[in-house]
C-alpha positions as CSV (number, residue, x, y, z in Angstrom):
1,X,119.3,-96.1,-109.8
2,X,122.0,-94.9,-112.4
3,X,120.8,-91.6,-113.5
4,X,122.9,-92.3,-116.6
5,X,120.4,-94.8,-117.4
6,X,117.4,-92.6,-117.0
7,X,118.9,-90.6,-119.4
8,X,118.8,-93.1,-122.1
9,X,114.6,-94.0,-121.5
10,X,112.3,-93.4,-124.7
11,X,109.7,-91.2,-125.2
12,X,107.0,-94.0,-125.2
13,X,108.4,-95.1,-121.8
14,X,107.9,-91.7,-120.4
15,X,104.6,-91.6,-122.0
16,X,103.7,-95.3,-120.5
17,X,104.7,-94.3,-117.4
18,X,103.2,-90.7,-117.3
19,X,100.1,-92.3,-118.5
20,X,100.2,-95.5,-115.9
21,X,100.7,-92.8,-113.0
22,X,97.5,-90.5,-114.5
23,X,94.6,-93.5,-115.0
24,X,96.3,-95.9,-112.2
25,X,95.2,-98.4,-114.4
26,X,98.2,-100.1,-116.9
27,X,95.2,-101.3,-119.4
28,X,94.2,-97.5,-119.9
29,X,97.5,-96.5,-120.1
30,X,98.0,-99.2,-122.6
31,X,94.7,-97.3,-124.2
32,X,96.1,-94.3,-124.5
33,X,99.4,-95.3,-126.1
34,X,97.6,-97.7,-128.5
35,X,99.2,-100.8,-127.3
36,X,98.0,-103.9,-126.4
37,X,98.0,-104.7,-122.4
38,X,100.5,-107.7,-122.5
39,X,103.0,-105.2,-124.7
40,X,102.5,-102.6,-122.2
41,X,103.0,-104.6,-119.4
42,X,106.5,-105.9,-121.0
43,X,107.4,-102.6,-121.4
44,X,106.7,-101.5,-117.8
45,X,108.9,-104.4,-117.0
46,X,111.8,-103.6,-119.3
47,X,111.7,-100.0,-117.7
48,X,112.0,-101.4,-113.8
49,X,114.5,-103.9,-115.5
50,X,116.7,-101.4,-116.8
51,X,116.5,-99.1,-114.0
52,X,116.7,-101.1,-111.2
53,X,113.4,-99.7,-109.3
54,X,110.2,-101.1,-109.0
55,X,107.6,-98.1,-110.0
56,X,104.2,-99.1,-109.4
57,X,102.6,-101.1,-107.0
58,X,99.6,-103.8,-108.1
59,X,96.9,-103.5,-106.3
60,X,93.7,-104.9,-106.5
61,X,91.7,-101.4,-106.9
62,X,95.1,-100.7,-109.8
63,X,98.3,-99.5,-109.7
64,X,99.7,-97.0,-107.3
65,X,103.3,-95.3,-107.8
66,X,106.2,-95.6,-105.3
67,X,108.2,-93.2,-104.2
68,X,110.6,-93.1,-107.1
69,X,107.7,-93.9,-110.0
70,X,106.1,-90.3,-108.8
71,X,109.3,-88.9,-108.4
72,X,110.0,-89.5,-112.6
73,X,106.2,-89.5,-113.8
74,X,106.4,-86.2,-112.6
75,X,109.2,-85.5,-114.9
76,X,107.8,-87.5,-117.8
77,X,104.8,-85.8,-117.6
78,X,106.4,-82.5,-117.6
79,X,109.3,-83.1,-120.6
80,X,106.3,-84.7,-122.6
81,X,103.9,-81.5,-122.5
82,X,107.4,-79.4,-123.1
83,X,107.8,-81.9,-126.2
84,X,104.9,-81.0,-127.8
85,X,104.8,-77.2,-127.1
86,X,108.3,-77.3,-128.9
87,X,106.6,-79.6,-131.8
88,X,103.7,-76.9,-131.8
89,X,105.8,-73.6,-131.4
90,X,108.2,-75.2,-134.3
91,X,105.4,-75.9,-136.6
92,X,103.8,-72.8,-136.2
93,X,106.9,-70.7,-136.4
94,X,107.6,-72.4,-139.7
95,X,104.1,-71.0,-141.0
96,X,104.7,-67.7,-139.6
97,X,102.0,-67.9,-137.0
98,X,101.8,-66.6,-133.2
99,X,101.7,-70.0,-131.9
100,X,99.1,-71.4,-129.4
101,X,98.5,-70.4,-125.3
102,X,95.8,-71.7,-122.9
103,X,94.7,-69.7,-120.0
104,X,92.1,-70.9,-117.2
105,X,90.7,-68.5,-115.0
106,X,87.8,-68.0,-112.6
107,X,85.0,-65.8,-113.8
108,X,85.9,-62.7,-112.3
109,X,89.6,-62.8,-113.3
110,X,88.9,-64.0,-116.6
111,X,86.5,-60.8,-117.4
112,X,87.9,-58.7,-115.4
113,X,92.3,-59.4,-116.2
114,X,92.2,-62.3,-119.1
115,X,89.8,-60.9,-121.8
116,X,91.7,-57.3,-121.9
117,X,95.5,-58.8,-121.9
118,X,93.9,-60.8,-124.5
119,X,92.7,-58.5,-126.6
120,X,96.4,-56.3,-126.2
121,X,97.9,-59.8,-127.0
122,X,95.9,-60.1,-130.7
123,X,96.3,-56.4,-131.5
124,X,100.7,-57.5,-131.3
125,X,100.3,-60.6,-132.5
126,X,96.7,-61.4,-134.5
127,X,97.3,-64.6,-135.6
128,X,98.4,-65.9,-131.7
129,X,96.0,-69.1,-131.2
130,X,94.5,-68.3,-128.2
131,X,92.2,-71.1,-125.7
132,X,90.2,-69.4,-122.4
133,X,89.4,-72.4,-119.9
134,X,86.8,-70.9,-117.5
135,X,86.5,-72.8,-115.0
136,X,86.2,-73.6,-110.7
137,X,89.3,-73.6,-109.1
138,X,89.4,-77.7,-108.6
139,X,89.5,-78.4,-112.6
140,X,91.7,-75.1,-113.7
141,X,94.7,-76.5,-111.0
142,X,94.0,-80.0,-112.4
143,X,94.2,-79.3,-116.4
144,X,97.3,-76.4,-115.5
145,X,99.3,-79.6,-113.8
146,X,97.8,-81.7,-116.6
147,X,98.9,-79.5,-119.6
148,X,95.9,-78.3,-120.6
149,X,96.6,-75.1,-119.4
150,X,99.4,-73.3,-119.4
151,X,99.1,-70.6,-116.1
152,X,95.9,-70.5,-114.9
153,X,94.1,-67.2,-112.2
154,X,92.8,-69.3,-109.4
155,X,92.6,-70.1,-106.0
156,X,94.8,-73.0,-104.5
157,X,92.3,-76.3,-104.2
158,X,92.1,-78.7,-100.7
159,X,94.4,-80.9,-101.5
160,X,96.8,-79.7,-103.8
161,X,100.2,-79.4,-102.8
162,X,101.9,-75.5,-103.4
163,X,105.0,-76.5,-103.5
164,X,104.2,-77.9,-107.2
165,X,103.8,-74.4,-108.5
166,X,105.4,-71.1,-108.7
167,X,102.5,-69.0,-107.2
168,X,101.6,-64.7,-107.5
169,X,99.0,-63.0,-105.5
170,X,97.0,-61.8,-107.9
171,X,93.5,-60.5,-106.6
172,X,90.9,-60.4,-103.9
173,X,87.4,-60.6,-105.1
174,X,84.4,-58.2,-104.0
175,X,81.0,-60.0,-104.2
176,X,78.0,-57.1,-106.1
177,X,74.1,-58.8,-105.4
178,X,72.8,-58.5,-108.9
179,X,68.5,-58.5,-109.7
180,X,66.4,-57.5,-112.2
181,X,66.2,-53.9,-113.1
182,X,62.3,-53.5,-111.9
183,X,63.0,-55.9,-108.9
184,X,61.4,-55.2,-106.0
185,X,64.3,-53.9,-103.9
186,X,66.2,-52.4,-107.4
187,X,65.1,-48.8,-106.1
188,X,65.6,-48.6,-101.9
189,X,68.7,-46.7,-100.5
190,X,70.4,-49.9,-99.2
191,X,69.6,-52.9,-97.8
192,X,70.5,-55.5,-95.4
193,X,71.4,-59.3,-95.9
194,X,68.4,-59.9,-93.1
195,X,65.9,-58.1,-95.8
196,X,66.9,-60.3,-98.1
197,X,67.0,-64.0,-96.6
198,X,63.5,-64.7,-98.2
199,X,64.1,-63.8,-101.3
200,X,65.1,-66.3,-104.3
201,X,68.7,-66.8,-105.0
202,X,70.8,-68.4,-108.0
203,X,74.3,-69.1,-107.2
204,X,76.9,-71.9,-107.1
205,X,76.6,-75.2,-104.9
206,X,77.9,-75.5,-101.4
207,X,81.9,-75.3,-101.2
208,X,82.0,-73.1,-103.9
209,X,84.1,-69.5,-102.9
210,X,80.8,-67.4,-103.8
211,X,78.5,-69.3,-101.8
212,X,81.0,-70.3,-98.8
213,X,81.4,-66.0,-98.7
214,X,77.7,-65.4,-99.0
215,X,76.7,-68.0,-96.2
216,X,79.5,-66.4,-93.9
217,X,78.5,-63.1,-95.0
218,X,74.8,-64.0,-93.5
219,X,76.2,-65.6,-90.4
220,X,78.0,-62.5,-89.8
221,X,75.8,-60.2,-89.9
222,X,73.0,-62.8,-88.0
223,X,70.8,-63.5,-90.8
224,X,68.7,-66.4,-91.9
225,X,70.0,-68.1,-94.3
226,X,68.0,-68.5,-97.8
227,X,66.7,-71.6,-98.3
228,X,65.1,-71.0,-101.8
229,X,68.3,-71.5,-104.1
230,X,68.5,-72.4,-107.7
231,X,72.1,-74.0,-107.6
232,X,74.2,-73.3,-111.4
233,X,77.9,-72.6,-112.4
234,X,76.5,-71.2,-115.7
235,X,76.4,-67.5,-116.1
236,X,74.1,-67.6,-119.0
237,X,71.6,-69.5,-116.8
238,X,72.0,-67.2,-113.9
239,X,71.4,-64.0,-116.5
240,X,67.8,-66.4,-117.8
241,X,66.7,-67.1,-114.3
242,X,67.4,-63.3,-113.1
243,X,65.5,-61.3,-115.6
244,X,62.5,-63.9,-115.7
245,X,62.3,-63.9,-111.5
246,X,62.7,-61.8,-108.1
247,X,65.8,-64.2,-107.8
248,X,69.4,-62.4,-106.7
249,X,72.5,-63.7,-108.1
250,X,75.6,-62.8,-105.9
251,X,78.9,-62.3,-108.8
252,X,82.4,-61.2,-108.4
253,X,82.1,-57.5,-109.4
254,X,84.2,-57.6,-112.7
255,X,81.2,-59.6,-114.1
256,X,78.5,-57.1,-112.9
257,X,80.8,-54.0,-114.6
258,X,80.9,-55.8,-117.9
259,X,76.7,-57.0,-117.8
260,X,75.8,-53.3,-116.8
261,X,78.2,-50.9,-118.9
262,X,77.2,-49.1,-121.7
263,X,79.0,-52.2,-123.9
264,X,76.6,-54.5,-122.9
265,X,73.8,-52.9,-121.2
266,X,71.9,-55.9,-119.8
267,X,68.5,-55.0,-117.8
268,X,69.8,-55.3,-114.8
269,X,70.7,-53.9,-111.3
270,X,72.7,-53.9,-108.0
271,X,71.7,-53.9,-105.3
272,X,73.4,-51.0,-102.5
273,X,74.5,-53.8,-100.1
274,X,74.6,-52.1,-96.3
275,X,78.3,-54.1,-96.5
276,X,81.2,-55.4,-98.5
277,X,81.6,-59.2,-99.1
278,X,85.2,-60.1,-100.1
279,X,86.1,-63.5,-101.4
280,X,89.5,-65.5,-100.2
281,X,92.2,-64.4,-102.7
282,X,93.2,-66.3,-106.1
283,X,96.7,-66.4,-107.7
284,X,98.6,-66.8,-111.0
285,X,100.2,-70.3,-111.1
286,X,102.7,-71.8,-113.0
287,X,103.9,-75.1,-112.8
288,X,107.1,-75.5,-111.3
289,X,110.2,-76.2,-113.8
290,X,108.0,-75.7,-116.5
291,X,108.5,-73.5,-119.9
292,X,106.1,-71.3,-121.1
293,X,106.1,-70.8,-124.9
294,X,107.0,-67.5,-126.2
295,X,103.0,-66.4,-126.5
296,X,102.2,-67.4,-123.2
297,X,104.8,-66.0,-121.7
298,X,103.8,-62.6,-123.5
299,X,100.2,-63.2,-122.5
300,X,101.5,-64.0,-118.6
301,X,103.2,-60.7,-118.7
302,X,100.4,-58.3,-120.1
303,X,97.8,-60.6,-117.7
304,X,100.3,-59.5,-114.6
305,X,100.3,-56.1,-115.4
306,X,97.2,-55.6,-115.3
307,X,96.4,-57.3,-111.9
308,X,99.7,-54.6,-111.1
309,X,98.0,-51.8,-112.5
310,X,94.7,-52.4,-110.7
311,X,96.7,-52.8,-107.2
């Protein structure tokens, strides 16, 4: 392939073949770029024609990329979001704004690193557009390589491949066993996870880091595990099911700290845990080879010094 050539491909070939390589299908990739399928199909054809590479396979289940089609829908993908973070950062530059940043982060991180550097970031720049994806792991890692984030604080999904990202240790998370302030434990000394395997619980589904570290946590220390569980990603629900039950809710500590200070001062309690429960680490990624914009990059920088400060 002439890499002379592959200079000289159009933006709504990169697009067609960014798009091809996301849905695997060439009639939602034909979809997305408001084209019908035979034009996009022509197109497709012109592109292998011109480079000399066949890109995609047919296949009855759709289309799969060869070697070289992953190799530069990678690269379209990426000079497409830079394309229109340049068309965003010009446009709002011209008004005089901040421009516009995305962050995803996991609960902790995000109440506990993303909310403050935030906050520093809109007391420099107040007019900075800024998005907060919280999120699991799986979708953060998916929109960041998508371009719907743009660095994200999370822990590295089965799967994924780290080589695709420029990746800094950012924190390990302590697990605090939140209950109602008149439950009926609020008030021992401490307690063990054995006194509290028949209890209610409220916490994410299986596979998620919380639960996988509380169900090692009770193997650990030879417990039963609970069996009455109310499964939920959603905060808010945990806080309704927790003040309206005996139910105990384990959280990453930064989100107890906020829910209990004087700021807040929700009715509730922790409970003095006989032991620590750590969660496996999460990190700040990037994507590889990608640009932040100039507010990002300012937000990156006051998010990492605050996971530095609290080292």
């Amino acid at each position: 392939m002439d890499i002379g050539i592959a200079r000289h491909l159009k933006i709504p070939q990169l697009r067609l073949i960014a798009a091809i390589a996301e849905h695997g299908q060439l009639g939602l990739a034909a979809d997305e770029l408001t084209v019908t399928q035979p034009a996009a199909s022509r197109m497709l054809a012109d592109i292998e024609h011109t480079l000399g590479a066949r890109l995609f396979e047919r296949h009855a289940k759709g289309m799969l990329p060869t070697l070289i089609g992953r190799a530069l829908a990678r690269r379209a993908h990426n000079m497409l979001v830079e394309l229109r973070d340049l068309a965003q950062d010009v446009e709002e530059l011209k008004r005089g704004e901040g421009g516009m940043t995305t962050v995803g982060a996991v609960t902790g991180a995000a109440v506990g690193f993303v909310i403050p550097a935030i906050r520093q970031l809109k007391a420099i720049s107040p007019r900075a557009d800024v998005h907060v994806n919280v999120a699991a792991s799986d979708e953060l890692v998916h929109d960041l390589a998508s371009g719907k984030n743009d660095f994200v604080l999370a822990r590295l999904p089965r799967g994924v491949n780290p080589a695709d990202f420029e990746i800094y240790p950012a924190r390990t998370e302590t697990l605090k066993l939140i209950v109602r302030q008149d439950h009926p434990l609020a008030n021992v000394d401490q307690v063990t996870l054995r006194d509290l395997s028949n209890y209610e619980w409220v916490m994410q589904s299986h596979r998620a880091p919380i639960r996988e570290a509380m169900e090692t946590a009770f193997l650990s220390a030879g417990a039963t595990l609970p069996t009455n569980i109310t499964n939920t990603t959603s905060l808010l629900a945990m806080i309704a099911i927790l003040v309206s039950s005996s139910a105990i809710a384990p959280l990453a500590s930064e989100v107890p700290d906020l829910l209990l200070g004087d700021q807040v001062g929700a009715r509730l309690k922790v409970l003095p845990l006989n032991m620590t429960i750590e969660m496996s680490p999460y990190y700040l990624l990037l994507v590889k080879g990608r640009e932040l914009s100039p507010v990002a990059n300012r937000l990156r920088r006051l998010v990492t010094a605050a996971l530095n400060k609290a080292h």
